[in-house]
mmCIF entry with sequence, helices, sheets and N, C-alpha, C, O atoms, coordinates in Angstrom:
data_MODEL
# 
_entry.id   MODEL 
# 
_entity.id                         1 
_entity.type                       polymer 
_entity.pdbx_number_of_molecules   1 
# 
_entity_poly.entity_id                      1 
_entity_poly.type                           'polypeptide(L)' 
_entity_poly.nstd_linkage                   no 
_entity_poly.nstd_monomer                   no 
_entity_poly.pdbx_seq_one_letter_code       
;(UNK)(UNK)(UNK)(UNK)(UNK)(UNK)(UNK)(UNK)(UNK)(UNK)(UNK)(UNK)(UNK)(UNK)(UNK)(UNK)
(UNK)(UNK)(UNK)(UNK)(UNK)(UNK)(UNK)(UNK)(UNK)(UNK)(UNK)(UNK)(UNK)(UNK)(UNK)(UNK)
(UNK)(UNK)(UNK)(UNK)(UNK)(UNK)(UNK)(UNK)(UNK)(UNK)(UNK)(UNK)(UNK)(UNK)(UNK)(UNK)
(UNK)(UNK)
;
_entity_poly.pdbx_seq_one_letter_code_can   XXXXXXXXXXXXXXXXXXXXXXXXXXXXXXXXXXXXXXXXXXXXXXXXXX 
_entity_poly.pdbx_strand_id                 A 
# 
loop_
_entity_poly_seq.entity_id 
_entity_poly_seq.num 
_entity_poly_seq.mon_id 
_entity_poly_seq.hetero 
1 1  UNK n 
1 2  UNK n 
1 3  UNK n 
1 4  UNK n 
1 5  UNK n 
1 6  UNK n 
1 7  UNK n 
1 8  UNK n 
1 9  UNK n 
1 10 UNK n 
1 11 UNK n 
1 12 UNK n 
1 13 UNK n 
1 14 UNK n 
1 15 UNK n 
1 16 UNK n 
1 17 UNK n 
1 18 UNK n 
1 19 UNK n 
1 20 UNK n 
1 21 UNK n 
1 22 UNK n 
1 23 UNK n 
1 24 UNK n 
1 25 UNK n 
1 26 UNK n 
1 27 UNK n 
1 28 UNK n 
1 29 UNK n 
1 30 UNK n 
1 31 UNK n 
1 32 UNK n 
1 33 UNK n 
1 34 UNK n 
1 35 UNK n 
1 36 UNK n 
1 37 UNK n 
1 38 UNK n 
1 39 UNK n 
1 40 UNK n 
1 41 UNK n 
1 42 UNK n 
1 43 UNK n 
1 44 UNK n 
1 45 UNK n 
1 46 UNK n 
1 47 UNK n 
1 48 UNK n 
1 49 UNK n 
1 50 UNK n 
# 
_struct_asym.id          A 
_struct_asym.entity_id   1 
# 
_struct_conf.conf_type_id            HELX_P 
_struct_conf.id                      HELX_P1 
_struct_conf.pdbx_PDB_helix_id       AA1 
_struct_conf.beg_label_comp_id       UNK 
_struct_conf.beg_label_asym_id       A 
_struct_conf.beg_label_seq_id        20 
_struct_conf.pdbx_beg_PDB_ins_code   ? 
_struct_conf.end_label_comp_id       UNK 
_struct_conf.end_label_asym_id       A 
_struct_conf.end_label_seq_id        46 
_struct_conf.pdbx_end_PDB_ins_code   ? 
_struct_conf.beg_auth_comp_id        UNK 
_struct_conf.beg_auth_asym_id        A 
_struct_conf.beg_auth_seq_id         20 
_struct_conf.end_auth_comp_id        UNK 
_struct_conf.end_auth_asym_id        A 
_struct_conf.end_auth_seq_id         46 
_struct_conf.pdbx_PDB_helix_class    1 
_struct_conf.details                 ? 
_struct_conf.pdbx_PDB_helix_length   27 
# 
_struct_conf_type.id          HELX_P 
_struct_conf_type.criteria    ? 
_struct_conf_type.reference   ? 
# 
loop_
_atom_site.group_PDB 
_atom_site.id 
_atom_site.type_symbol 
_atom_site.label_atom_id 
_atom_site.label_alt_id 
_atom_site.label_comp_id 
_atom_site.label_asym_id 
_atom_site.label_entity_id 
_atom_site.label_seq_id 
_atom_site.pdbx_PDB_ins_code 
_atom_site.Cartn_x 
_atom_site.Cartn_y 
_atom_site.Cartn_z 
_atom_site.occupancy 
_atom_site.B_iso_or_equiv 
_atom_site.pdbx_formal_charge 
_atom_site.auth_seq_id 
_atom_site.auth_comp_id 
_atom_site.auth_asym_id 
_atom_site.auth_atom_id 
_atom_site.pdbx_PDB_model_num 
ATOM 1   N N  . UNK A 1 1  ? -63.500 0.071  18.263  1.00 0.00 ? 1  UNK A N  1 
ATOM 2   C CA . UNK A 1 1  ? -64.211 1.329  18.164  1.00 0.00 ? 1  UNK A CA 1 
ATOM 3   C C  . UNK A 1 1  ? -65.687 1.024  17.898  1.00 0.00 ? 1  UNK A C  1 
ATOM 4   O O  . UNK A 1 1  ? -65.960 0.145  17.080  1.00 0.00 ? 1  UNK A O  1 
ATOM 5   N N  . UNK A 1 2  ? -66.862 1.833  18.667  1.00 0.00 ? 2  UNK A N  1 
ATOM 6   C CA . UNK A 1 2  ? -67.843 1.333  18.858  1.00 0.00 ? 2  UNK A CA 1 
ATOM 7   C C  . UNK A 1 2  ? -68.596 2.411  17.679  1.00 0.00 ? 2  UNK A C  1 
ATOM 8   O O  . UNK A 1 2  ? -68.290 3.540  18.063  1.00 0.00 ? 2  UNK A O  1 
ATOM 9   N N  . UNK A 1 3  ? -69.137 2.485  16.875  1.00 0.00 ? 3  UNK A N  1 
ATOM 10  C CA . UNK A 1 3  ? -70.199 3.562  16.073  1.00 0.00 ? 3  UNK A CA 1 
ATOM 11  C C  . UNK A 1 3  ? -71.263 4.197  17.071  1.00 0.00 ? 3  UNK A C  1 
ATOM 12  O O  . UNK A 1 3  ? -71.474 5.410  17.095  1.00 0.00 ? 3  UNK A O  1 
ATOM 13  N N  . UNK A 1 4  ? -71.957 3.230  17.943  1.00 0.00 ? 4  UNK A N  1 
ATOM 14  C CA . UNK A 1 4  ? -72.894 4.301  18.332  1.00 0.00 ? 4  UNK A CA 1 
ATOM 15  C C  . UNK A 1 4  ? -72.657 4.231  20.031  1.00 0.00 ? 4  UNK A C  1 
ATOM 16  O O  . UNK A 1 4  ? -72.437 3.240  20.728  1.00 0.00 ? 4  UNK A O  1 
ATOM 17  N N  . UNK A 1 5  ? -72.787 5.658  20.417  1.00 0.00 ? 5  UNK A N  1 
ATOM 18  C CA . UNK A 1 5  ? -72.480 5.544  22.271  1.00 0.00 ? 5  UNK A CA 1 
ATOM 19  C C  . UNK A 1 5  ? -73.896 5.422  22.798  1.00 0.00 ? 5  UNK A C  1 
ATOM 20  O O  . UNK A 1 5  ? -74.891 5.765  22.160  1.00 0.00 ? 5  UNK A O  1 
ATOM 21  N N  . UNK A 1 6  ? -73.899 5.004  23.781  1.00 0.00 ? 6  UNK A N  1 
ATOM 22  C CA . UNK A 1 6  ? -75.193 4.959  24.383  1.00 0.00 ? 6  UNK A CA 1 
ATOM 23  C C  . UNK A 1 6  ? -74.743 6.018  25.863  1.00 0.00 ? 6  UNK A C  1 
ATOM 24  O O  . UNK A 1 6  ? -73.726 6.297  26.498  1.00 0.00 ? 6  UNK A O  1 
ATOM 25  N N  . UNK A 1 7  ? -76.115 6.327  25.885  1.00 0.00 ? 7  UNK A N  1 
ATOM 26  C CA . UNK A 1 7  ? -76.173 7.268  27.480  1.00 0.00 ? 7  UNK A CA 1 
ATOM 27  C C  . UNK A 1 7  ? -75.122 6.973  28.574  1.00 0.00 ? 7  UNK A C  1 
ATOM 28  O O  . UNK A 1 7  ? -74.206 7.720  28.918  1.00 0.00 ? 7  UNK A O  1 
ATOM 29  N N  . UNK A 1 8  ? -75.498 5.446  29.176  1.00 0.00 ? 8  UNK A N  1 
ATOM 30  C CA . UNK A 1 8  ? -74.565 5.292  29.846  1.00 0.00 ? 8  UNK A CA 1 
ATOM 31  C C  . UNK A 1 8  ? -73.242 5.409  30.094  1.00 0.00 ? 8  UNK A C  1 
ATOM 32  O O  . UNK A 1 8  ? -72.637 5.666  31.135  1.00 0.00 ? 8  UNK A O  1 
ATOM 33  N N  . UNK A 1 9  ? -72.733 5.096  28.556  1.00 0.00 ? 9  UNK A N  1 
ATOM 34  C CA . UNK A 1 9  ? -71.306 4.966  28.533  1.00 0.00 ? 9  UNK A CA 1 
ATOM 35  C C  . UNK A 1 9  ? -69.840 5.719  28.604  1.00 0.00 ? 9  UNK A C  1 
ATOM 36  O O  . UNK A 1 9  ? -69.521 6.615  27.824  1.00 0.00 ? 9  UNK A O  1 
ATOM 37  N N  . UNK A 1 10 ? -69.288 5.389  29.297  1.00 0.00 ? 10 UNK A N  1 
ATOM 38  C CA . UNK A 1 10 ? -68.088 6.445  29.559  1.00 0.00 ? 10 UNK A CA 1 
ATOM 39  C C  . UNK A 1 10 ? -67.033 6.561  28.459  1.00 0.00 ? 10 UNK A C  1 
ATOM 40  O O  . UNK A 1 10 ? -66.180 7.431  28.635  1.00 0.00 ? 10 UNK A O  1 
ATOM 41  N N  . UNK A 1 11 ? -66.951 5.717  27.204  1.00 0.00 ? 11 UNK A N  1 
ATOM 42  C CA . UNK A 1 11 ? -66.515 5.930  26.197  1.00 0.00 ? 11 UNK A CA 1 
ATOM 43  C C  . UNK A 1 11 ? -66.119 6.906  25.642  1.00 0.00 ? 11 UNK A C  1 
ATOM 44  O O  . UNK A 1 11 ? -66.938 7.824  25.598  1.00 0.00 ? 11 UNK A O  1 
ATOM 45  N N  . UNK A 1 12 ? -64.855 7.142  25.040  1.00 0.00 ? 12 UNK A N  1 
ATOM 46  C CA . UNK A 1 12 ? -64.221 8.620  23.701  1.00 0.00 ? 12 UNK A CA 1 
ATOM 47  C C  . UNK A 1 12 ? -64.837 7.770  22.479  1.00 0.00 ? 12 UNK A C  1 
ATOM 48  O O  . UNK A 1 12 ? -65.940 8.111  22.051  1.00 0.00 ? 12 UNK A O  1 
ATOM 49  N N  . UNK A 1 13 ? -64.268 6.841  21.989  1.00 0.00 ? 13 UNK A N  1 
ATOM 50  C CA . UNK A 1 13 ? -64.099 6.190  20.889  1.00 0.00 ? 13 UNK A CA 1 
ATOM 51  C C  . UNK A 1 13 ? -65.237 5.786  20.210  1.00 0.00 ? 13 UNK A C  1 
ATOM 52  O O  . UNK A 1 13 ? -65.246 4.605  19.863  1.00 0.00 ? 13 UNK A O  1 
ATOM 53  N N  . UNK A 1 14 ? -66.564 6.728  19.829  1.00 0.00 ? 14 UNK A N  1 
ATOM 54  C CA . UNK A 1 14 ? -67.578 6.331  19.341  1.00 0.00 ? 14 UNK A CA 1 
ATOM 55  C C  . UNK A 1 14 ? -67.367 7.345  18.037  1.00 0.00 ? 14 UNK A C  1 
ATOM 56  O O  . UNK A 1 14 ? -66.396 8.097  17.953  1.00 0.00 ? 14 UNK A O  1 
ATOM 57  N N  . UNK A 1 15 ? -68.349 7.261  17.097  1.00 0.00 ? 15 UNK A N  1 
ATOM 58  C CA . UNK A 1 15 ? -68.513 7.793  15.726  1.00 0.00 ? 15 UNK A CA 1 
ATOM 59  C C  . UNK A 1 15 ? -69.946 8.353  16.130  1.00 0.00 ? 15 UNK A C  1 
ATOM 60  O O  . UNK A 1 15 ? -69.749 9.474  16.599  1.00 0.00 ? 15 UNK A O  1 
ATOM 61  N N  . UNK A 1 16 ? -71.327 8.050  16.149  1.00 0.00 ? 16 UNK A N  1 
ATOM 62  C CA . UNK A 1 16 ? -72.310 8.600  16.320  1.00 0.00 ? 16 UNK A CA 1 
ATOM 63  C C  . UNK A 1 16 ? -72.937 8.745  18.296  1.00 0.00 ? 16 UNK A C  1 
ATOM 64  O O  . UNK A 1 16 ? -72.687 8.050  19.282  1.00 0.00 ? 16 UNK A O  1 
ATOM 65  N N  . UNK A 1 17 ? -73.525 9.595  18.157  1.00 0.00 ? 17 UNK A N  1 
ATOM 66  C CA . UNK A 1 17 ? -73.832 9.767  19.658  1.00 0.00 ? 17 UNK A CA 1 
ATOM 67  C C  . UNK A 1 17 ? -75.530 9.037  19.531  1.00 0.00 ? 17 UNK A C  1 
ATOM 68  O O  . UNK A 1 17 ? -76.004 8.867  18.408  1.00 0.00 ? 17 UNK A O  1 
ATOM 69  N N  . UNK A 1 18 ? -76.008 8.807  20.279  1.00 0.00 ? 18 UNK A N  1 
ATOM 70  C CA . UNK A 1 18 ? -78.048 8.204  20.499  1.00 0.00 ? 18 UNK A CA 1 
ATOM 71  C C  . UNK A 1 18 ? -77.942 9.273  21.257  1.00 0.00 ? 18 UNK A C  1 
ATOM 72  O O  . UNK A 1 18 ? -77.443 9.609  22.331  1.00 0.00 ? 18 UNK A O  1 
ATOM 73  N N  . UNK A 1 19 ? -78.901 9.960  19.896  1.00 0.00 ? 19 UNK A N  1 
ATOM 74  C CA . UNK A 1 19 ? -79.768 10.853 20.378  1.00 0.00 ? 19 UNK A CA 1 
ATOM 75  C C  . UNK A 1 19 ? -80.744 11.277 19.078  1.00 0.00 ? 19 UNK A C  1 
ATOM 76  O O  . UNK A 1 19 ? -80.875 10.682 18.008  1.00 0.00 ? 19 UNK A O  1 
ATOM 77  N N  . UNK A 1 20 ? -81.439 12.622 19.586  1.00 0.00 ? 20 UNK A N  1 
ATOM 78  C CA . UNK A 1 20 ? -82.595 12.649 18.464  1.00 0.00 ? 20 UNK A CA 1 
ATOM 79  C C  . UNK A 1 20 ? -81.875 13.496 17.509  1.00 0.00 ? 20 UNK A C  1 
ATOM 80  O O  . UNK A 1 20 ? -82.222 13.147 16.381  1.00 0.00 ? 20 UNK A O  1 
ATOM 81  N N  . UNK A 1 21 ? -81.384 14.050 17.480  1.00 0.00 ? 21 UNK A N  1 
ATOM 82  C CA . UNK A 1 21 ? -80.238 14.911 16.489  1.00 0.00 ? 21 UNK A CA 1 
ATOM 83  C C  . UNK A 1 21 ? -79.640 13.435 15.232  1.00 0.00 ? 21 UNK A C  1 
ATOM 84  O O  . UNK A 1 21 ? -79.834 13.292 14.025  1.00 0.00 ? 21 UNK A O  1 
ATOM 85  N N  . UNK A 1 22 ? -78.922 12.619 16.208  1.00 0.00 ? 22 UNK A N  1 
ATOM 86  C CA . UNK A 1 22 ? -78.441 11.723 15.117  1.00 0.00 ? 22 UNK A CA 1 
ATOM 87  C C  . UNK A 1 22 ? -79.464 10.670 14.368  1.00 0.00 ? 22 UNK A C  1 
ATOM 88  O O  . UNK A 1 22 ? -79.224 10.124 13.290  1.00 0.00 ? 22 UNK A O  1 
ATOM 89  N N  . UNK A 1 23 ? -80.857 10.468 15.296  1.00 0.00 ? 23 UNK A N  1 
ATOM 90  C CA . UNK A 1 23 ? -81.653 9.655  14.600  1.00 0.00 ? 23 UNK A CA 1 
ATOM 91  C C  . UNK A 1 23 ? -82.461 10.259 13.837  1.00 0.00 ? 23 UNK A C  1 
ATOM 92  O O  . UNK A 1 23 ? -83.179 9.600  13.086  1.00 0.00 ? 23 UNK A O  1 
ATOM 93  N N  . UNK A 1 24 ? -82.524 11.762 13.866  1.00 0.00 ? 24 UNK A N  1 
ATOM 94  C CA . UNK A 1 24 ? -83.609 12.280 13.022  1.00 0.00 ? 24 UNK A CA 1 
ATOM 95  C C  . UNK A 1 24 ? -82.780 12.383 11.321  1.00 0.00 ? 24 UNK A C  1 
ATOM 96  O O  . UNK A 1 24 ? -83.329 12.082 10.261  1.00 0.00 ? 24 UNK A O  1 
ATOM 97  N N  . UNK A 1 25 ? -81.537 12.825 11.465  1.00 0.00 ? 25 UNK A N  1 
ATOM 98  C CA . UNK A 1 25 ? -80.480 13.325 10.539  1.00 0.00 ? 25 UNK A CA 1 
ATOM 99  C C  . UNK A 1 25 ? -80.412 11.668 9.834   1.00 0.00 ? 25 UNK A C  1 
ATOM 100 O O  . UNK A 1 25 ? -80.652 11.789 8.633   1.00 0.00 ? 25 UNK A O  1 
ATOM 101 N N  . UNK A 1 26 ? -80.220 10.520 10.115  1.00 0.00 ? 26 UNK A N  1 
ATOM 102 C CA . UNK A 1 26 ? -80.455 9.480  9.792   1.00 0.00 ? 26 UNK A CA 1 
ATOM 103 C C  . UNK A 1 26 ? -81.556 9.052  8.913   1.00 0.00 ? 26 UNK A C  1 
ATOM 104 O O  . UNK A 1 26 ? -81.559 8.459  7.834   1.00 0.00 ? 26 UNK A O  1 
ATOM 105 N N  . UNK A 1 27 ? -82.403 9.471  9.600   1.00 0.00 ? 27 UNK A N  1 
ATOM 106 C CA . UNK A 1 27 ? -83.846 8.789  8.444   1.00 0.00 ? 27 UNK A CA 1 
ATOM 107 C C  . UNK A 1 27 ? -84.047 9.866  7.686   1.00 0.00 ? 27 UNK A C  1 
ATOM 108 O O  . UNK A 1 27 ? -84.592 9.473  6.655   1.00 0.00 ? 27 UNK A O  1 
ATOM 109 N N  . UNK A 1 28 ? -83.833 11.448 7.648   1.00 0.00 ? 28 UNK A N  1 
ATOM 110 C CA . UNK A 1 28 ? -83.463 12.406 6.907   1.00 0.00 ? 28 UNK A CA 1 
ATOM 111 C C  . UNK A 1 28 ? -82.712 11.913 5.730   1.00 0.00 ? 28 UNK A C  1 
ATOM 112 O O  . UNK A 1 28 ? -83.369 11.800 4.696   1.00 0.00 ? 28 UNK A O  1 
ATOM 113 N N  . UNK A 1 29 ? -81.551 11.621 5.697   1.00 0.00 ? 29 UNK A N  1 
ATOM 114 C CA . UNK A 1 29 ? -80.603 11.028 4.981   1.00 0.00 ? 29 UNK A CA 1 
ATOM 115 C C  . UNK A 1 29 ? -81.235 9.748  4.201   1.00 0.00 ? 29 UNK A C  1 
ATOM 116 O O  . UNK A 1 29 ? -81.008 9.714  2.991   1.00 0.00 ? 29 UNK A O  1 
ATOM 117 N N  . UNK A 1 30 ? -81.869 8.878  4.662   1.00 0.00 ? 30 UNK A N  1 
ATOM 118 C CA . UNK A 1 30 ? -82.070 7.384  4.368   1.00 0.00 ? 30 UNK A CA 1 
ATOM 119 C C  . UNK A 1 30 ? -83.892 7.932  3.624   1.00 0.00 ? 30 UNK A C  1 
ATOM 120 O O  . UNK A 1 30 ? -84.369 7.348  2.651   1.00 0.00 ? 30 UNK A O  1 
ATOM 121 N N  . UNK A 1 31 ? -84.429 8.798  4.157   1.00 0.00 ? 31 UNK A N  1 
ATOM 122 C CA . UNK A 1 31 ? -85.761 9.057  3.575   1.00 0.00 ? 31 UNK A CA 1 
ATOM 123 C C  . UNK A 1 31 ? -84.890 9.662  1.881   1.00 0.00 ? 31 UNK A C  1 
ATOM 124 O O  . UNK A 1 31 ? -85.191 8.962  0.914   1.00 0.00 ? 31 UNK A O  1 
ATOM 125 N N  . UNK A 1 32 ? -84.116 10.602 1.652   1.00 0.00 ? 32 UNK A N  1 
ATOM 126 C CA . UNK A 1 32 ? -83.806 11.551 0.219   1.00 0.00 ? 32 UNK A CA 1 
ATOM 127 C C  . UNK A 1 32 ? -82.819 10.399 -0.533  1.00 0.00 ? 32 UNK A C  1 
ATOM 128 O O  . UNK A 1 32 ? -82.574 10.525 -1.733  1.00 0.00 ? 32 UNK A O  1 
ATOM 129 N N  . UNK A 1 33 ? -82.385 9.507  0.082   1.00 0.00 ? 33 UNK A N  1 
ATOM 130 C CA . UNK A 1 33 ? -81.657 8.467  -0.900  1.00 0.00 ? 33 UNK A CA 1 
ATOM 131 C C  . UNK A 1 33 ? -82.792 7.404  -1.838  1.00 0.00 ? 33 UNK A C  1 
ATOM 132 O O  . UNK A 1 33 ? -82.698 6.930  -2.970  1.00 0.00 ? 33 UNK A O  1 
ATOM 133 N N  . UNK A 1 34 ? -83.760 7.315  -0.881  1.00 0.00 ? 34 UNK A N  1 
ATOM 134 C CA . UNK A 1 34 ? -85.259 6.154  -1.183  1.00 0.00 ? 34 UNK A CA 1 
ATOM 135 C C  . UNK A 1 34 ? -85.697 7.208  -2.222  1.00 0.00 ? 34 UNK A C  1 
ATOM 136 O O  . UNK A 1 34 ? -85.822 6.749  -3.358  1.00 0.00 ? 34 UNK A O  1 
ATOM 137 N N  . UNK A 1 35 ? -86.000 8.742  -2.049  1.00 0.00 ? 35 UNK A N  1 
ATOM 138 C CA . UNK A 1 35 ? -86.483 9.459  -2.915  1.00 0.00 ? 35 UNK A CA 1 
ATOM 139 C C  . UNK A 1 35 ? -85.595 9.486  -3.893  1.00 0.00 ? 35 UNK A C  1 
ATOM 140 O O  . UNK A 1 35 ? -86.290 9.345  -4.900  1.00 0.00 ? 35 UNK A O  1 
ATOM 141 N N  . UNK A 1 36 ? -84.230 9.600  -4.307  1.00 0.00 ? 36 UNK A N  1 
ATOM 142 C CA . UNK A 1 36 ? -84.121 9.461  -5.181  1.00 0.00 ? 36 UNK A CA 1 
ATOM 143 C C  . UNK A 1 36 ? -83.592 8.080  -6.211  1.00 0.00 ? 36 UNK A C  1 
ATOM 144 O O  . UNK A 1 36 ? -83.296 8.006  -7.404  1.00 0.00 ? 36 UNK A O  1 
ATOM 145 N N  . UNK A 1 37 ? -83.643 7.123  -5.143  1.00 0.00 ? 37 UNK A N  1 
ATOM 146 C CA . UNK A 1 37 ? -83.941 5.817  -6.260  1.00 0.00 ? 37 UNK A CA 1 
ATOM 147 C C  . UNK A 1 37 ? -84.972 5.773  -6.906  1.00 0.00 ? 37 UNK A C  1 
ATOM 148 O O  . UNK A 1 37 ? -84.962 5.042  -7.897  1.00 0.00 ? 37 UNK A O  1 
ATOM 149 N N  . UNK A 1 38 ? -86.393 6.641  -6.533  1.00 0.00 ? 38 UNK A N  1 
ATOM 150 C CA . UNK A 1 38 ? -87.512 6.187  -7.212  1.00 0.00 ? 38 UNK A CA 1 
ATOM 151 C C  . UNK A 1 38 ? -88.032 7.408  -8.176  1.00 0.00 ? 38 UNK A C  1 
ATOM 152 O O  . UNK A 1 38 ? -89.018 7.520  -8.905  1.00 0.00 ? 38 UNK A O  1 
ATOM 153 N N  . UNK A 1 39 ? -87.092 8.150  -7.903  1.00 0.00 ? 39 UNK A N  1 
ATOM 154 C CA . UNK A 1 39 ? -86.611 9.002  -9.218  1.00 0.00 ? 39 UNK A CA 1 
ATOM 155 C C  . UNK A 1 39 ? -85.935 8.381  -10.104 1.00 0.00 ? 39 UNK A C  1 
ATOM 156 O O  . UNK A 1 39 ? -86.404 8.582  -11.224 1.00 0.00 ? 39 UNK A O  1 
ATOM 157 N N  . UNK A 1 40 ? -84.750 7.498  -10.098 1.00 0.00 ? 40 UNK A N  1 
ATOM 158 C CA . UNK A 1 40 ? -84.305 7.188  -10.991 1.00 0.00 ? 40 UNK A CA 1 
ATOM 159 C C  . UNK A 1 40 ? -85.072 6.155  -11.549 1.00 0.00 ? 40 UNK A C  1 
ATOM 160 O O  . UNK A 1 40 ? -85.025 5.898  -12.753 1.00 0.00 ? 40 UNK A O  1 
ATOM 161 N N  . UNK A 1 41 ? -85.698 5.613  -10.838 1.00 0.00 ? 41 UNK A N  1 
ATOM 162 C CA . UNK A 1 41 ? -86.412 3.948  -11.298 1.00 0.00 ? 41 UNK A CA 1 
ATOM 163 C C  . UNK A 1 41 ? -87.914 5.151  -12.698 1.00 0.00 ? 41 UNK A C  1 
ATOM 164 O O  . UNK A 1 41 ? -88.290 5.111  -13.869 1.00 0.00 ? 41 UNK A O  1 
ATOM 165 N N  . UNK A 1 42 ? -88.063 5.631  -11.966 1.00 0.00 ? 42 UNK A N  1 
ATOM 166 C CA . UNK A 1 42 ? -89.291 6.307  -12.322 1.00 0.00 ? 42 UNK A CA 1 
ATOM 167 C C  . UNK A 1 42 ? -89.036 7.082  -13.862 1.00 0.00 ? 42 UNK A C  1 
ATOM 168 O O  . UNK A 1 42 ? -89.708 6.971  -14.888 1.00 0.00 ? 42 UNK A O  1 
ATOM 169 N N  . UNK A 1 43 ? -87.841 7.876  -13.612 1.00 0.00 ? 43 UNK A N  1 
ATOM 170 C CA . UNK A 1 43 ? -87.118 8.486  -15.217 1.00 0.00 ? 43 UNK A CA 1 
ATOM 171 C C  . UNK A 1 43 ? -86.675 6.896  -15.591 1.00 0.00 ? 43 UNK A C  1 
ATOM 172 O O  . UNK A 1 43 ? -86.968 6.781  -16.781 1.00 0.00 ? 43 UNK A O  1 
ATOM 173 N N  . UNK A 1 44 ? -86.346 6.163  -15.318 1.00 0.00 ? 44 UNK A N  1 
ATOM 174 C CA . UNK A 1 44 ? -85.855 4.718  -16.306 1.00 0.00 ? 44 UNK A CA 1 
ATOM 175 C C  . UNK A 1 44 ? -87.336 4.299  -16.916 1.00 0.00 ? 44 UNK A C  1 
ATOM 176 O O  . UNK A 1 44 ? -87.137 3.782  -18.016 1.00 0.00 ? 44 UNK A O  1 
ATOM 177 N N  . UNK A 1 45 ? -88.802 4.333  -16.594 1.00 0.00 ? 45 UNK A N  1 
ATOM 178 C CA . UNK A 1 45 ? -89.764 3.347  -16.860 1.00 0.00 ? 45 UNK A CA 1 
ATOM 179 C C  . UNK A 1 45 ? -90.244 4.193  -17.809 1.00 0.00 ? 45 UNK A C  1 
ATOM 180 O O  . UNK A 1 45 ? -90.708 3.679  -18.827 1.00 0.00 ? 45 UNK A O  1 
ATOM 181 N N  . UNK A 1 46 ? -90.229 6.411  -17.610 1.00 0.00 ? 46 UNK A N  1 
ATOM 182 C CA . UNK A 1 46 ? -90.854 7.174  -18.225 1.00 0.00 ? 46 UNK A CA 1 
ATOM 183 C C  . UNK A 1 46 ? -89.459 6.968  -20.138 1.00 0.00 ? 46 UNK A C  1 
ATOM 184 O O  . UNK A 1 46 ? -89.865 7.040  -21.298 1.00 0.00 ? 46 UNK A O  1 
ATOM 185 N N  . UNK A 1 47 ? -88.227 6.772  -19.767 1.00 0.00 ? 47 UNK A N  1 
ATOM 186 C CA . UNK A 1 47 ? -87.803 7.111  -21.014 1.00 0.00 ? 47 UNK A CA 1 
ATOM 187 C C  . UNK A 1 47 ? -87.560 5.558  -21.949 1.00 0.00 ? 47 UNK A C  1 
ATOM 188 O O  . UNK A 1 47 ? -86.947 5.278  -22.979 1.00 0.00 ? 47 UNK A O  1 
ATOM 189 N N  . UNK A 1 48 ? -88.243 4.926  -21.146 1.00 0.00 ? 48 UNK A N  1 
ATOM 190 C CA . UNK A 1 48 ? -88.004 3.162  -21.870 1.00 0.00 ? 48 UNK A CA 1 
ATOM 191 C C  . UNK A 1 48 ? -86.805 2.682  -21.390 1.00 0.00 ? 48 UNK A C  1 
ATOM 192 O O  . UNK A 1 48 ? -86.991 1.469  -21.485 1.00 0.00 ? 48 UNK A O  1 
ATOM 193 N N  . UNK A 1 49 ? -85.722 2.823  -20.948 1.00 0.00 ? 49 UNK A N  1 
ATOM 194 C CA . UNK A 1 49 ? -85.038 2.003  -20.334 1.00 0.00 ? 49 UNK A CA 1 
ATOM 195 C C  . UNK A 1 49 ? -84.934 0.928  -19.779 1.00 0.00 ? 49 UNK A C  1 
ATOM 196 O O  . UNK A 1 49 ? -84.139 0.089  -20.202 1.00 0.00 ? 49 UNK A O  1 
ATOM 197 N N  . UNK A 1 50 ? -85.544 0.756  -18.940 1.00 0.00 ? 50 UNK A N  1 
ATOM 198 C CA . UNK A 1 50 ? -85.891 -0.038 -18.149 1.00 0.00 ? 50 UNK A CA 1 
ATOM 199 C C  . UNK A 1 50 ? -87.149 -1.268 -18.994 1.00 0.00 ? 50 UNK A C  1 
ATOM 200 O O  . UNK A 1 50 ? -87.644 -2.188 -18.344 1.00 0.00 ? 50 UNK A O  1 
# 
């Protein structure tokens, strides 16, 4: 089973499609996870934790 289909391919058996829908939703996703590690890093340095 392949994760990502490409244009060409005549494939069922994929999980994500290439396109701008799945790459935008991607760095969407991967941009609010980065935001909130540096929330947490950031509340760890403001309450002494860290």
């Amino acid at each position: 089973m392949k994760f990502i289909k490409e244009e060409d391919e005549k494939r069922e058996d994929y999980i994500f499609q290439k396109n701008n829908i799945t790459i935008n939703t991607t760095r969407f996703i991967a941009g609010v996870l980065i935001a909130l590690i540096v929330a947490v890093v950031a509340t760890g340095f403001y309450l002494n934790i860290f």
